[in-house]
C-alpha positions, 0 to 999 in steps of 0.5 A, spaced: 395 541 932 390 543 927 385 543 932 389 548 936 390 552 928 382 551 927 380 554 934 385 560 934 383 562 926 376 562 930 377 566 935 380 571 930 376 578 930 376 583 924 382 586 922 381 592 918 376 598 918 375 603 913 372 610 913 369 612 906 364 617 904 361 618 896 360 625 897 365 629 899 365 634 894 361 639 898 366 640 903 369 646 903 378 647 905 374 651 910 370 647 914 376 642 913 380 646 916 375 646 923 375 639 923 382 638 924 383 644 930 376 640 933 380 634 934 386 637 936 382 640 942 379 632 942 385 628 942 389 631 947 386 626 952 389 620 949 397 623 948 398 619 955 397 612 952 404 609 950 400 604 945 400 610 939 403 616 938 399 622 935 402 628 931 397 634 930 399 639 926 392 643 922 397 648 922 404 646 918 411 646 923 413 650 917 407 655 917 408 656 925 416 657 924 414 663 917 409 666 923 413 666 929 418 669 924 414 674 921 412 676 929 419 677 932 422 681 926 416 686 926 416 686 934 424 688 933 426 681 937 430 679 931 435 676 937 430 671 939 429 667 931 434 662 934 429 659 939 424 658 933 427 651 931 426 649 939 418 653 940 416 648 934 420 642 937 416 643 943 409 644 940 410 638 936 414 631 937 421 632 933 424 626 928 429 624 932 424 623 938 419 619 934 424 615 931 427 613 937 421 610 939 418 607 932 425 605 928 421 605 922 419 612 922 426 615 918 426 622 917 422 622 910 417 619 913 417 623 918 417 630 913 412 628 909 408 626 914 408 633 918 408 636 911 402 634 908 398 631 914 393 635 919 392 629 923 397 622 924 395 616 929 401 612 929 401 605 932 407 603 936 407 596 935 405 596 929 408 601 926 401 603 921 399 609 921 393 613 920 393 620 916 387 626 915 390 631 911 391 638 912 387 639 905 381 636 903 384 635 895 389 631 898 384 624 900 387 619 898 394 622 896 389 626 890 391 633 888 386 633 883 380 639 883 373 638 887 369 635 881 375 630 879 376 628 886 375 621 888 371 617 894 373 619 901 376 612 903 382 611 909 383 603 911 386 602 919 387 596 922 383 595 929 389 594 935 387 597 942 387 604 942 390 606 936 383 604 932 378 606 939 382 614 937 380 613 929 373 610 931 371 614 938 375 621 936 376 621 929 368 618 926 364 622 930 368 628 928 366 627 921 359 625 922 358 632 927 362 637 921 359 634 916 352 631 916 349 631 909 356 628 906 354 620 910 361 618 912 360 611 914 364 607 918 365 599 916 368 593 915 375 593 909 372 588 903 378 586 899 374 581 895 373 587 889 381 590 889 385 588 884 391 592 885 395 590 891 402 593 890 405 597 896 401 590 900 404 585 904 399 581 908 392 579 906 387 574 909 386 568 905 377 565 906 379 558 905 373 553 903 369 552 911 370 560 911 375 560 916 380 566 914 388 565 914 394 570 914 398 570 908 404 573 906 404 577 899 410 576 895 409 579 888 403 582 883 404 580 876 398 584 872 392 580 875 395 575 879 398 575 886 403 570 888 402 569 896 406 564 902 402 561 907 407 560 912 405 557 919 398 555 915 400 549 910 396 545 914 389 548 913 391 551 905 393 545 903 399 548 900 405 552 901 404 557 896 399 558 890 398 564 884 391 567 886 387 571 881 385 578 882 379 581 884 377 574 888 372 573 894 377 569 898 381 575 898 381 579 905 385 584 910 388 581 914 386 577 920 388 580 927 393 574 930 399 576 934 404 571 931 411 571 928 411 575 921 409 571 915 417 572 911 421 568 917 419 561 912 425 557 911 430 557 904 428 552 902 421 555 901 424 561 899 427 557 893 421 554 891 418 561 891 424 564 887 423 558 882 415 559 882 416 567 879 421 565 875 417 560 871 411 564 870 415 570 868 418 566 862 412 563 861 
């Protein structure tokens, strides 16, 4: 069995990729603007693979809805508003067709996804999303102005045909539109992050440097308590408090295996206890 676990865990490629770029605060809302349309153009080629789902919008549904308004009453064909809602549906995926597909899209996700984003890769199996702004200020989910912004950073899993969009459409866009700004492509490093709110899995470096999955089950101020899962074996516990930051610490890895949560009770039990402990403590 361990060999089985040690054999898999080896044979583990890298998990997650990011795009980061220090110098962003050249590029004008402009030019962001002809990136997101020159991908549009792009992509196109890739809405036939039944892996990902892509919504395009450098235009907002609703700036195209105002547009086609505006058009039909100063054309005087105010009886056609009604077919507006439809016209949109056409140009761009609906909720209800998305969330058909992807259960874990709701109408929330959805809204917020179309109306503050020029471009969104979603990975059907998944369920990761990979988002570009329709505004340059909004990297990061940052509203701040161009001399408070933050680096350029956006973290993507590597699946088949989801990451290949990212990594052959998406990055050499960028790199053509903005060559002085030196957007890089490289491996995610989890080693110097402190703050893992929002995350739920992570890859554990244990000491003969093989990485494992785990699961992330609270943050308390500079600790995460994590649940090995299926691993015991090769962690040598169930569960344990970890500092952060911490170079053992990683993306997790690519393993197409159960999720981490399915432990038993009684492991549920023990962990319940553990947090209850340190947060008496």
């Amino acid at each position: 069995f361990n060999y089985l676990l040690t054999t898999l865990i080896n044979s583990v490629t890298k998990s997650m990729s990011v795009i980061c770029c220090d110098n962003i605060y050249n590029i004008k809302q402009q030019q962001w603007e002809k990136l997101l349309y020159a991908i549009d153009q792009e992509i196109v080629s890739l809405y036939d693979h039944q892996e990902i789902i892509i919504l395009s919008t450098p235009s907002s549904p609703q700036q195209i809805k105002s547009t086609l308004l505006t058009f039909l009453i100063e054309s005087r064909n105010e009886y056609c508003i009604f077919c507006c809602d439809l016209i949109v549906d056409f140009l761009y995926f609906d909720c209800e067709y998305i969330a058909s597909r992807i259960p874990q899209i709701t109408t929330d996700i959805y809204s917020y996804l179309t109306r503050n984003n020029g471009l969104t890769i979603i990975h059907r199996k998944s369920g990761d999303i990979f988002n570009l702004p329709r505004h340059i200020g909004n990297i990061n989910g940052d509203d701040r102005t161009c001399e408070q912004r933050r680096p350029f950073k956006i973290e993507f899993m590597n699946h088949a045909v989801y990451s290949d969009a990212i990594q052959y459409f998406i990055y050499p866009q960028l790199l053509k539109f903005f060559p002085n700004a030196h957007f890089k492509l490289i491996d995610a490093d989890w080693s110097k992050r402190s703050e893992f709110y929002g995350i739920y899995r992570a890859g554990y470096r244990c000491d003969d440097g093989n990485i494992i999955p785990c699961d992330i089950i609270i943050q308390s101020s500079n600790k995460i308590f994590i649940h090995y899962g299926s691993f015991v074996a090769v962690a040598g516990s169930r569960f344990e408090w970890i500092s952060t930051p911490n170079d053992k610490i990683s993306p997790p890895p690519k393993l197409d295996l159960a999720p981490l949560r399915s432990f038993a009770t009684a492991a549920n039990n023990d962990i319940n206890l553990q947090i209850q402990t340190m947060m008496q403590a």
